[in-house]
C-alpha positions as CSV (number, residue, x, y, z in Angstrom):
1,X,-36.5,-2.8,6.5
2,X,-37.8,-5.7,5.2
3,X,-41.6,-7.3,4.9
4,X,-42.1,-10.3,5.7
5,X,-45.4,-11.9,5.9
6,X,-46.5,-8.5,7.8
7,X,-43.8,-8.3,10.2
8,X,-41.0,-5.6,9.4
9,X,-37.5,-7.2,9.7
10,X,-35.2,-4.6,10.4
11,X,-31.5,-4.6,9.7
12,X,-29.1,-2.8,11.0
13,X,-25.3,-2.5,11.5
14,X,-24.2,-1.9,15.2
15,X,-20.9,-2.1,16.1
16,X,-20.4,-5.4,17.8
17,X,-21.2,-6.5,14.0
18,X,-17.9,-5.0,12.5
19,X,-14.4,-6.3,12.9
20,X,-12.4,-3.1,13.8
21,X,-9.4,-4.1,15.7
22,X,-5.9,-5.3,14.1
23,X,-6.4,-8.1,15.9
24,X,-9.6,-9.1,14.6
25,X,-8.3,-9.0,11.2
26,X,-5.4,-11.4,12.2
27,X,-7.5,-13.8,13.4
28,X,-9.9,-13.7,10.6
29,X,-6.5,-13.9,8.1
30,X,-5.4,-16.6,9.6
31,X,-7.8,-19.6,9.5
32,X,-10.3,-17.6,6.5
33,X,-11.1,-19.4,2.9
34,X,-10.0,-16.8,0.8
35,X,-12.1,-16.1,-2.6
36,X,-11.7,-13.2,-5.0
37,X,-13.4,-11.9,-8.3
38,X,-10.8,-8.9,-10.0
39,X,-12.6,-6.6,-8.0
40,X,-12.9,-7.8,-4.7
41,X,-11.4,-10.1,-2.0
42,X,-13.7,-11.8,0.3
43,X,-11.9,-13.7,3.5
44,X,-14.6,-15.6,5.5
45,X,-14.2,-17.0,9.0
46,X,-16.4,-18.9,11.4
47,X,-16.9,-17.0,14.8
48,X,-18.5,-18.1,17.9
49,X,-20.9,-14.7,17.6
50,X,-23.6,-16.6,16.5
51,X,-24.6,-13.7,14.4
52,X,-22.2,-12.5,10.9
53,X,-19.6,-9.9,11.3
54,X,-17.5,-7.5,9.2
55,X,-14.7,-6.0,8.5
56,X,-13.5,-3.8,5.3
57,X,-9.8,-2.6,4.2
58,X,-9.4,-0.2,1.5
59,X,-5.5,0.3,0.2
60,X,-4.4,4.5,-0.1
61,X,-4.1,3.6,-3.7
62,X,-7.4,4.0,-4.4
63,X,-7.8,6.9,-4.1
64,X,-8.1,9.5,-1.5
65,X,-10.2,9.8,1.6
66,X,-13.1,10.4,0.4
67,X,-12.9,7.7,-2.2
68,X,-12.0,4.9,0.4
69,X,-14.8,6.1,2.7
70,X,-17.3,6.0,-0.2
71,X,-16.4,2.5,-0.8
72,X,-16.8,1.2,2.6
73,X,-20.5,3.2,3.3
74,X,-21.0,1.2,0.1
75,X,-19.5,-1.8,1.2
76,X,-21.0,-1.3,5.0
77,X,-24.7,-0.7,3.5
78,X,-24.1,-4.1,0.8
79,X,-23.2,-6.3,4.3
80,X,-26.2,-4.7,6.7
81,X,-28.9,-5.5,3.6
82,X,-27.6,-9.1,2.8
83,X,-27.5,-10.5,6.6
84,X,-30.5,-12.4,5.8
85,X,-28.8,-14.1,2.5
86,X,-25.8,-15.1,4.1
87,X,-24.8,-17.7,6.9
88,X,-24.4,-16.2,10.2
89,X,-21.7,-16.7,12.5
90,X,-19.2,-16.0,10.1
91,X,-16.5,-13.3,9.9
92,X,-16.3,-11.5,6.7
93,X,-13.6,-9.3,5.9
94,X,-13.8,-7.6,2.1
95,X,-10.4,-6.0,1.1
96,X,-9.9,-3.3,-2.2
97,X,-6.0,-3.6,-2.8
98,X,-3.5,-3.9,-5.1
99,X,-0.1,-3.9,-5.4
100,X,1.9,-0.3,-5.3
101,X,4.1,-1.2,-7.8
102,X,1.2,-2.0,-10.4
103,X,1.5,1.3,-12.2
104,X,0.2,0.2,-15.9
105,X,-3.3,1.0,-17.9
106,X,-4.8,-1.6,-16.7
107,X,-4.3,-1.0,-13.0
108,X,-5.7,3.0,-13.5
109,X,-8.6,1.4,-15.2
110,X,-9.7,-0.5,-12.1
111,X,-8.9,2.0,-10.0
112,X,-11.7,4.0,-11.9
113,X,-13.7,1.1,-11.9
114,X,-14.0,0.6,-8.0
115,X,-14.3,4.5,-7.8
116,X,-17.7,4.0,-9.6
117,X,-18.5,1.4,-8.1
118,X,-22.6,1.1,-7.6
119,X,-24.2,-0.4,-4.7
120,X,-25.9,-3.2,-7.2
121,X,-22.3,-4.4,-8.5
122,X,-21.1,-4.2,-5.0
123,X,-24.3,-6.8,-3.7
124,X,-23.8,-8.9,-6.8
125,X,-20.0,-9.2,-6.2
126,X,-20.2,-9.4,-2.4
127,X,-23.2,-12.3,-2.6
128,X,-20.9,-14.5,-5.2
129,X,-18.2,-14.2,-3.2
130,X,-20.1,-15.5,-0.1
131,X,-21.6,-18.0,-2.1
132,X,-18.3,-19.2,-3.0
133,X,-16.4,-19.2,0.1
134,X,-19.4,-20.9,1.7
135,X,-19.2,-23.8,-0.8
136,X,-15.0,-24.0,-0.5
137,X,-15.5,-23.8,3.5
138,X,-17.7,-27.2,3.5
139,X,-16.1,-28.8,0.8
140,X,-12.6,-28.0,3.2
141,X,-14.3,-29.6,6.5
């Protein structure tokens, strides 16, 4: 919850604000500006919610399940604090992948790198991303 000016702004994260069907994802794919930063890839859509969305993909490599689930809770809990910096009625889809085939030093080291991952790197990443796409988005129309 936030303050503001003595009322409490609360924030939260109900379902009709994630993207979880296949679908959802296809749609946003297809007609998103797509910005990314080395260690994540934001897709942003406009919806006609009214009200910002979200939807997160995690690749199997990695890690394992408990890995991938950290990093959406962190992901999840970046999105549900930053509705009030970001433009509504957009869809947001944030993706952690990389190619299979990638096998070198350099590709382990990120790996470990989004395994630590910190909620503060995660907001910082996930607000310049927005910030970005936003910009691209009404520079495009």
């Amino acid at each position: 919850m936030r303050n503001y000016g003595g009322k409490l702004k609360r924030f939260n994260l109900s379902k009709k604000k994630r993207l979880a069907k296949g679908e959802q994802f296809k749609a946003v794919l297809a007609r998103a500006v797509c910005m990314s930063n080395g260690l994540l890839r934001l897709y942003m859509a406009e919806n006609d919610c009214g009200y910002p969305r979200l939807g997160i993909s995690v690749g199997r490599e990695w890690g394992g399940a408990v890995v991938r689930s950290r990093l959406k809770r962190v992901l999840r809990e970046v999105f549900r604090q930053s509705q009030d910096e970001i433009p509504a009625g957009f869809d947001y889809l944030v993706m952690l992948s990389r190619s299979r085939s990638d096998k070198s030093d350099k590709a382990e080291r990120a790996r470990e790198v989004v395994r630590r991952l910190s909620f503060e790197q995660a907001r910082a990443s996930f607000l310049t991303l927005v910030k970005a796409a936003a910009a691209k988005a009404t520079r495009e129309e």
